[in-house]
C-alpha positions in Angstrom: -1.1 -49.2 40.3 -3.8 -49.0 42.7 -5.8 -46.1 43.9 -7.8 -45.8 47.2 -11.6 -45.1 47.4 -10.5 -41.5 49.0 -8.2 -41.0 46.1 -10.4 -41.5 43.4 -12.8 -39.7 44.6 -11.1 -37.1 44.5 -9.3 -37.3 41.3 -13.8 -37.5 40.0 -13.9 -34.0 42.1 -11.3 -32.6 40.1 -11.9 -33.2 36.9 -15.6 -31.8 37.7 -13.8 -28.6 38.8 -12.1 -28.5 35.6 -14.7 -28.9 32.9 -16.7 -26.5 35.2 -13.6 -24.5 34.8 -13.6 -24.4 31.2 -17.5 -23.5 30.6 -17.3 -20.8 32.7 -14.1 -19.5 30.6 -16.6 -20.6 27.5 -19.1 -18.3 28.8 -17.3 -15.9 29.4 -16.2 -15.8 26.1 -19.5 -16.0 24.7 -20.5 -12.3 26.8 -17.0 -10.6 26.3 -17.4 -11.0 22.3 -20.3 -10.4 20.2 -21.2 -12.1 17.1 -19.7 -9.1 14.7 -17.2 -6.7 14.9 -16.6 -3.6 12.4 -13.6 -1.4 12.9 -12.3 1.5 11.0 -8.6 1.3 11.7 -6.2 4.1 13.0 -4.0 5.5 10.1 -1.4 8.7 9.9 -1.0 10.6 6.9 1.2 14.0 6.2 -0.2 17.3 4.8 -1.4 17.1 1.4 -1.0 13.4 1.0 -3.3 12.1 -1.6 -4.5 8.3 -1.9 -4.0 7.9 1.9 -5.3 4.4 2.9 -8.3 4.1 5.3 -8.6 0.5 6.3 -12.0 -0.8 7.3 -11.6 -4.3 9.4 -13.9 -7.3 10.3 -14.3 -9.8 12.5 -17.0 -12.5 12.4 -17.6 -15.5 14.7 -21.0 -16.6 14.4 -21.8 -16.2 10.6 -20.8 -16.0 7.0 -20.9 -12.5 5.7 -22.1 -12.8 2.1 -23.0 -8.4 1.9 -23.1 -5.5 3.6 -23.9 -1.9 3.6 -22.0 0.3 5.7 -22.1 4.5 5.7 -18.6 6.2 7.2 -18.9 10.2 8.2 -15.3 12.3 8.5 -15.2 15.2 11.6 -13.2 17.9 9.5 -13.9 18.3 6.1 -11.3 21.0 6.3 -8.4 18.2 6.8 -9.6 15.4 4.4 -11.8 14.3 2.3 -12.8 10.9 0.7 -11.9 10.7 -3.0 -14.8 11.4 -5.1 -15.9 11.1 -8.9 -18.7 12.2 -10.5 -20.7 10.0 -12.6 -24.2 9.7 -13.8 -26.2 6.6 -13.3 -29.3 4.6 -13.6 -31.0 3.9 -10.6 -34.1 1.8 -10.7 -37.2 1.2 -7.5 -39.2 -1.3 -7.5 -42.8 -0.7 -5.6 -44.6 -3.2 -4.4 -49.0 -2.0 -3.0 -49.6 -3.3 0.3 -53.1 -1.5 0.1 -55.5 -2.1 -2.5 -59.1 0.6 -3.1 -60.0 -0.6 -6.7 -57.4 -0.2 -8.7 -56.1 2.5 -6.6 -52.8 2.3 -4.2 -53.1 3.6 -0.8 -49.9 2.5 0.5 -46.9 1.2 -0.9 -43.1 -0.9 0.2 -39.8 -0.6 -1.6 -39.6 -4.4 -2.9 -35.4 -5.3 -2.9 -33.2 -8.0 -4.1 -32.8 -10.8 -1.2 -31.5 -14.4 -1.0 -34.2 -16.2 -0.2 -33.4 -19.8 1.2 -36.0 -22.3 -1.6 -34.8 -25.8 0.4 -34.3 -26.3 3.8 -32.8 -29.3 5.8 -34.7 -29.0 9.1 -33.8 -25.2 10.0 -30.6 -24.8 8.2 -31.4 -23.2 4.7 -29.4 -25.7 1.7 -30.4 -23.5 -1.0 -31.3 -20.3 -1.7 -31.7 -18.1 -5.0 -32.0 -14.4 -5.3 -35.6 -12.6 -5.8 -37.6 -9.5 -6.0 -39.6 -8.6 -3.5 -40.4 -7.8 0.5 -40.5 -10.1 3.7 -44.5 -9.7 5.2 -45.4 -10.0 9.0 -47.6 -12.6 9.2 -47.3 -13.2 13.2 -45.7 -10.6 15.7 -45.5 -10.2 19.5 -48.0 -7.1 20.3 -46.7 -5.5 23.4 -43.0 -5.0 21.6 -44.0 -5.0 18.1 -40.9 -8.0 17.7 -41.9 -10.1 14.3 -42.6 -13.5 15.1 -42.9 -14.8 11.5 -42.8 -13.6 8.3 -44.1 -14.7 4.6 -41.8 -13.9 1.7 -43.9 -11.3 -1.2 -42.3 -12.3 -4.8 -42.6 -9.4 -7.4 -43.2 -5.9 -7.6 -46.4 -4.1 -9.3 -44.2 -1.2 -10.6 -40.7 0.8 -11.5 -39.1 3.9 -11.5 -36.4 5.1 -13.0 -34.2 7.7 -12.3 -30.9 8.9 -14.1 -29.1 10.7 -11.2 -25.8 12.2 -11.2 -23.4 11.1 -8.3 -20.4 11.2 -6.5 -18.7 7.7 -6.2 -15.8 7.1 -3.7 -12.8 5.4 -4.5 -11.7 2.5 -3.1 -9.0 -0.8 -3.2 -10.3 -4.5 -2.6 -6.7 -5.7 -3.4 -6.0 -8.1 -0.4 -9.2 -7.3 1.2 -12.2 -9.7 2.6 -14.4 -8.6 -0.5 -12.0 -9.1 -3.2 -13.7 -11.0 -6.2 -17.2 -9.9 -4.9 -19.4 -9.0 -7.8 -21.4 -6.5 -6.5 -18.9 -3.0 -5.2 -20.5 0.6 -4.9 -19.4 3.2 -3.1 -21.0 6.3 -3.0 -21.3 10.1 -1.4 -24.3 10.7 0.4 -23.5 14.3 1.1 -21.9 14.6 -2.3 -18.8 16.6 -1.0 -17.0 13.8 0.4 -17.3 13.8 3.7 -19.1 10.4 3.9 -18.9 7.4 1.9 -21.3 4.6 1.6 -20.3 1.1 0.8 -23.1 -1.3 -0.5 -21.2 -4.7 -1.6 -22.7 -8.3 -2.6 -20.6 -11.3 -2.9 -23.2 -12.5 -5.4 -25.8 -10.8 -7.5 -27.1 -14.0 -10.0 -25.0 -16.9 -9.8 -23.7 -18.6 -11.1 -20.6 -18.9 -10.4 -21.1 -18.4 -6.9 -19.3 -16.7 -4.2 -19.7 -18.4 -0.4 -19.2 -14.7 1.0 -17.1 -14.3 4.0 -16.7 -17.3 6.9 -16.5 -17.3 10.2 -14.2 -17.2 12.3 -12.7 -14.0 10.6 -9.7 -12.3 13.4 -9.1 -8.9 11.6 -5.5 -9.9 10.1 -7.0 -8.9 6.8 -9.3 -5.5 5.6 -12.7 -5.6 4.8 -12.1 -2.8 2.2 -9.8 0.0 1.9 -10.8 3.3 1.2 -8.9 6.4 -0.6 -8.9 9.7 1.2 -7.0 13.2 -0.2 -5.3 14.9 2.9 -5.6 18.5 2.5 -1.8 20.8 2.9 -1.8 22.1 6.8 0.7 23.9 8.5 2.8 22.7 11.5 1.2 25.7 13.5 -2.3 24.1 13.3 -2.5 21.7 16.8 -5.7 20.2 15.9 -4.7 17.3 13.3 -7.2 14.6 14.2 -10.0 13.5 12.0 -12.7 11.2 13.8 -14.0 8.9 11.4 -17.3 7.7 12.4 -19.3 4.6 11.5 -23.1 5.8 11.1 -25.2 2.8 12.4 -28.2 4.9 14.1 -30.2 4.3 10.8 -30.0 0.8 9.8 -30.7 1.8 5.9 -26.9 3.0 5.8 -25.8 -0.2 7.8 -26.4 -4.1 7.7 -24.5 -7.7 7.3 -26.5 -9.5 6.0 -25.8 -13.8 6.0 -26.2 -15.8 2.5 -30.2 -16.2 3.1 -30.6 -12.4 3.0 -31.3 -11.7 6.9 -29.3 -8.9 9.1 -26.9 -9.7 11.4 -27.1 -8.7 15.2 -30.5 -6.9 13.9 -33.8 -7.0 16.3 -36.7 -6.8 14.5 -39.6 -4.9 15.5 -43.1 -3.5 14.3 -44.3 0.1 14.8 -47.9 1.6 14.4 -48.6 3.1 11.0 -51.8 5.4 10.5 -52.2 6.3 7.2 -55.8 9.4 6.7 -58.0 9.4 4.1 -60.7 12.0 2.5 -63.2 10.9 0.7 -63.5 13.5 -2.8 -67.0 11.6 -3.8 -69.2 10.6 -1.7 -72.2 8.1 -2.7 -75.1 8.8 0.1 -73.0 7.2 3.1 -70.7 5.6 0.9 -67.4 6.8 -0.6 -66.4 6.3 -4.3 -63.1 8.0 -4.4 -60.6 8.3 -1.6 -57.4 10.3 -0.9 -54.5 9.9 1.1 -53.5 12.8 2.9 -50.7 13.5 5.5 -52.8 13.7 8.6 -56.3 14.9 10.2 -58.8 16.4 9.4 -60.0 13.0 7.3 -62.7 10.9 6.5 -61.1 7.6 8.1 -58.0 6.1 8.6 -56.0 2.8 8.5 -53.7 1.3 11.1 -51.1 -0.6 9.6 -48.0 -1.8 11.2 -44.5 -1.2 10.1 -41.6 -3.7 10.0 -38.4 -1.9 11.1 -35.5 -3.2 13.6 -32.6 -1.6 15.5 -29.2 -3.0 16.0 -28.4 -5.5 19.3 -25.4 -4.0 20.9 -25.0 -7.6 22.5 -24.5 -9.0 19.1 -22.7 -5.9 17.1 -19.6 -4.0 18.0 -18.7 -0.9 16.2 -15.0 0.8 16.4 -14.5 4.0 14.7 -10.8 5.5 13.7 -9.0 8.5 13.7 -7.2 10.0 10.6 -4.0 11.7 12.3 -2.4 14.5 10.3 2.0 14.0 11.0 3.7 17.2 11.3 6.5 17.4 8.9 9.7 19.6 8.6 9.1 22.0 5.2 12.2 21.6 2.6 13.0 18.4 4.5 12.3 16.6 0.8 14.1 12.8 2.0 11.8 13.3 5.4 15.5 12.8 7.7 14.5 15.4 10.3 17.0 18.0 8.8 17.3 20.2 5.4 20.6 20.3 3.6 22.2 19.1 0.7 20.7 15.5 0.8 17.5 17.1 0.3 18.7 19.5 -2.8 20.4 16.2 -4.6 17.2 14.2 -3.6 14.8 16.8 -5.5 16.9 16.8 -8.6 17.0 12.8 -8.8 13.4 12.2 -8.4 12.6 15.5 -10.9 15.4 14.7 -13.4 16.8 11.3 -13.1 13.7 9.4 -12.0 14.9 9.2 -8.9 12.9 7.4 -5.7 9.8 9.1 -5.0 9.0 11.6 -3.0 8.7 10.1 1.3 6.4 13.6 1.3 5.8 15.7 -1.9 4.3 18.2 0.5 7.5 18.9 2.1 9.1 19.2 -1.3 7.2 21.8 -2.8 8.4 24.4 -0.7 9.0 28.0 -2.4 5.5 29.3 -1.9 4.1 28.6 -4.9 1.9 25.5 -6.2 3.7 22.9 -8.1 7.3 21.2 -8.0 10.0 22.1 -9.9 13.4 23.4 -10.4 12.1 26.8 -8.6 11.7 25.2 -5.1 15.5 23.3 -5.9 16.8 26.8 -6.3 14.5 27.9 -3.0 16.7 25.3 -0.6 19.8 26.3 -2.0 19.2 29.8 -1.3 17.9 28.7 3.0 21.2 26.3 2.9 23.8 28.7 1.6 22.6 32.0 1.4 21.0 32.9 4.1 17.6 32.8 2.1 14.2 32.9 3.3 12.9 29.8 4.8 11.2 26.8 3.2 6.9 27.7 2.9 4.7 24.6 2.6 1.3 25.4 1.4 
């Protein structure tokens, strides 16, 4: 087969327009998605429903997820709540001085566990093990205050200790992203459960060691599920939405962090500190003992910079769910839409013949008073047959 000079040139001009084609589609990709995704997924519960499932999803393209910290807020604490324990533990802060006056600290950092990468291969990080300490500024860009480079600070000069009593969330990492991680706390900030904090490591000291979550992750499976107790609510009530809210406008409740410690879709910036100072004992012109205090009047003062970041939007998408509370017929105990004798025999095989459980215990425990039993049997037979008062779901 032969082709002309017109022909060919053509078929050149084509597959030009194709491959231009495909990087525009490739680009276009690249700005439609961002680098991480965190959704809390839409779920429905009925009234009074306890253990309801709140499913956090993620979806990663660009990195491997090895922990994460993330802080989730419910709208109406009158409608749910997380599930909360309360249990007293050990928390331990490590302080690192920044600022030296003798052997007195003017100014302190919170020195934290990182991955910190001990080998690299050109720029790619081949091993990494897991310190004390804090990341130091040694080169930023003055008009934005963005870090430039950074030093990594080993150690810590000092401890404290603090027995606490707290309110840890319940949660499921059965089928989840995170199951097998070694590292899972969940916690109420508030301590009534209306938030829940997550703070999860795949590793803490290997070995063995756990490669954290790779990319590409598409959301088909949960990051971590979450237990929430639905509170009773009558059909008359029309507001039955709960907005659950992922917190991100402090980046101390939330951060992905990749196996060499650093954030995810996180820009990092440096802010002006000024730290005032009065001198207690003065030395002619010269001051032998100093004290930080909040602000002027002072003696002198320090300006220090502060490393602190805020999340790219370009990089980091956040969805946040609803919690939607189903209307239910009361007395309806096999949940069918209507109450009659299916619904009495139903009852008395799940209380006395361990029957099938329950579609709705709610529904079930209908005579007005707390707790199911033979009482709220009798109460549907009565609204069935005799004309008895009808079915009250508290």
């Amino acid at each position: 087969m032969s082709f002309s000079p017109r022909s060919l040139k053509l078929s050149r001009l084509f597959a030009v327009a194709i491959l231009l084609l495909l990087a525009g589609v490739s680009s276009g990709f690249a700005q439609i998605y961002p680098d991480l995704e965190v959704e809390v997924r839409d779920t429905t519960a009925y009234p009074g429903t306890q253990n309801s499932v709140i499913s956090v999803y993620m979806r990663n393209y660009a990195d491997t997820v090895a922990g994460f910290e993330l802080w989730l807020q419910l709208s109406r604490t009158d409608r749910a709540i997380f599930q909360t324990n309360i249990d007293t533990v050990i928390d331990t802060t490590y302080y690192r001085c920044t600022q030296w006056n003798g052997s007195t600290c003017l100014d302190t950092v919170i020195a934290s566990w990182y991955w910190v990468c001990t080998q690299y291969s050109g720029s790619t990080c081949v091993d990494s093990s897991y310190q004390l300490g804090y990341y130091r500024c040694t080169n930023y860009h003055l008009p934005d205050s963005v870090c430039l480079d950074s030093v990594w600070v080993p150690g810590y000069d000092w401890r404290v200790i603090d027995t606490q009593v707290v309110h840890t969330g319940n949660f499921d990492t059965t089928g989840t992203l995170i199951s097998g991680w070694e590292y899972i706390q969940s916690r109420s900030l508030g301590g009534s459960g209306y938030d829940i904090k997550i703070t999860a490591q795949a590793n803490t000291a290997p070995p063995p060691y756990h490669k954290g979550i790779g990319f590409p992750q598409y959301g088909t499976k949960p990051l971590i599920k979450l237990l929430a107790d639905v509170y009773p609510l009558p059909d008359s009530v029309l507001d039955r939405t709960v907005k659950i809210a992922i917190q991100a406008h402090n980046l101390d409740n939330f951060s992905f962090s990749r196996q060499d410690g650093s954030s995810i879709g996180v820009i990092s910036y440096y802010v002006p500190d000024t730290s005032w100072f009065v001198c207690q004992a003065w030395d002619g012109s010269n001051c032998l003992l100093w004290e930080k205090v909040q602000g002027p009047p002072a003696d002198s003062f320090h300006v220090d910079s502060l490393l602190t970041g805020k999340l790219d939007s370009t990089k980091v998408a956040l969805f946040d769910g609803t919690l939607s509370i189903l209307q239910g017929l009361c007395g309806d105990v096999n949940n069918n839409g209507v109450i009659n004798i299916l619904d009495v025999s139903y009852l008395i095989n799940f209380l006395y013949k361990h029957g099938p459980a329950l579609p709705n215990p709610y529904l079930a425990d209908c005579n007005g008073k707390a707790g199911l039993n033979i009482l709220d049997v009798s109460y549907i037979i009565n609204f069935i047959y005799k004309h008895g008062p009808a079915p009250i779901c508290l």
